[in-house]
N, C-alpha and C positions, 0 to 999 in steps of 0.2 A: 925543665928536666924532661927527655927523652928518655922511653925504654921501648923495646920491640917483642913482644913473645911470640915467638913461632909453635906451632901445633904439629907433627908432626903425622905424616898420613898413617892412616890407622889406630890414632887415640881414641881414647872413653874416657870422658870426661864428665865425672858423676856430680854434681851438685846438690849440698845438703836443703833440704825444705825452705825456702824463702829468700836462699841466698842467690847471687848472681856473679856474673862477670862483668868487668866495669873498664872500659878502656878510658883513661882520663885524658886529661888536656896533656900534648904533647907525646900520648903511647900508639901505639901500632898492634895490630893483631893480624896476624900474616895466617888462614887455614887453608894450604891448600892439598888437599888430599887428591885421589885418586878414585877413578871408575872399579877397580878392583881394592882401595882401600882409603874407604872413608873416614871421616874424621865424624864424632859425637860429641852430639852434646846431649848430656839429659840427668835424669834423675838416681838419687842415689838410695832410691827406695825399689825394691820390686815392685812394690803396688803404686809406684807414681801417676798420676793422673794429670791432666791437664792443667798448666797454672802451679804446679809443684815449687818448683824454683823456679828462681827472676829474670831466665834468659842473660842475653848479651847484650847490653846497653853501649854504644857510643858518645859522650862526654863533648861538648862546642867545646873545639881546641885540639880533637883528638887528629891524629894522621889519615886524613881519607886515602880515597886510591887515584892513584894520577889515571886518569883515562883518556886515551888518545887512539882511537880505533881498537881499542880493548885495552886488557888489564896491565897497568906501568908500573906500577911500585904501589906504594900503603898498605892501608888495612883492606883486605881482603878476604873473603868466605868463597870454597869453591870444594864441591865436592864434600859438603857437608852436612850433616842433617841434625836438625835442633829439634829436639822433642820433647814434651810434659811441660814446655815453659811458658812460662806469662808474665808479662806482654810477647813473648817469645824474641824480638828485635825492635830494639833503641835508638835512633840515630839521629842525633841533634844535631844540626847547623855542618855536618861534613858529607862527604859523600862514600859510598863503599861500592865495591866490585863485587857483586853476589852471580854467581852461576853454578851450574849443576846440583843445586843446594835444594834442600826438603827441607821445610818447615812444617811440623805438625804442631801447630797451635790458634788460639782463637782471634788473637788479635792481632796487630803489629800496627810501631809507630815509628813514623819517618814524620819529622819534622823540620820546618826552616832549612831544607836542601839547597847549598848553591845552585842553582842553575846554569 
């Protein structure tokens, strides 16, 4: 099964305490915002801190980004800033197109990336 969620430039997208976004085997997460209107990710606490919610996780299976002298099609992040989260970014066994993008977080895990 296929499903594709687009983000549209300019969301806030609040996540409650220990929850995350999960893109699974066969989904797409298409972010791409704009220099004048970016896309969020972060917490849905005012006092959120670091590690709050579970970030964005990538899923082996999931739609990476076709790249071919830059961004083709998949899952992509551009123009967006992820914040309070931990691990803050997930990406198991695909690949993804990240530019223009803020991460404020401690860690980040990229694993088994095709090469």
């Amino acid at each position: 099964m296929s499903a594709k969620l687009t983000i549209e430039p300019g969301s806030v997208l609040r996540f409650a305490a220990g929850k995350k976004l999960t893109v699974q085997s066969g989904g797409t997460l298409v972010v791409q915002g704009s220099a004048d209107k970016l896309i969020f990710f972060t917490g849905d606490d005012a006092v959120a801190v670091p590690g709050y919610w579970g970030g964005i996780e990538f899923l082996p299976g999931s739609v990476g980004s076709a790249i071919s002298g830059g961004y083709g099609g998949g899952s992509v992040l551009s123009f967006a800033v992820v914040e309070f989260a931990g691990p803050g970014l997930s990406v198991d066994q695909t690949s993804l197109w990240v530019e223009y993008t803020i991460m404020i977080l401690r860690r980040m895990v990229v694993r088994r990336v095709p090469v």
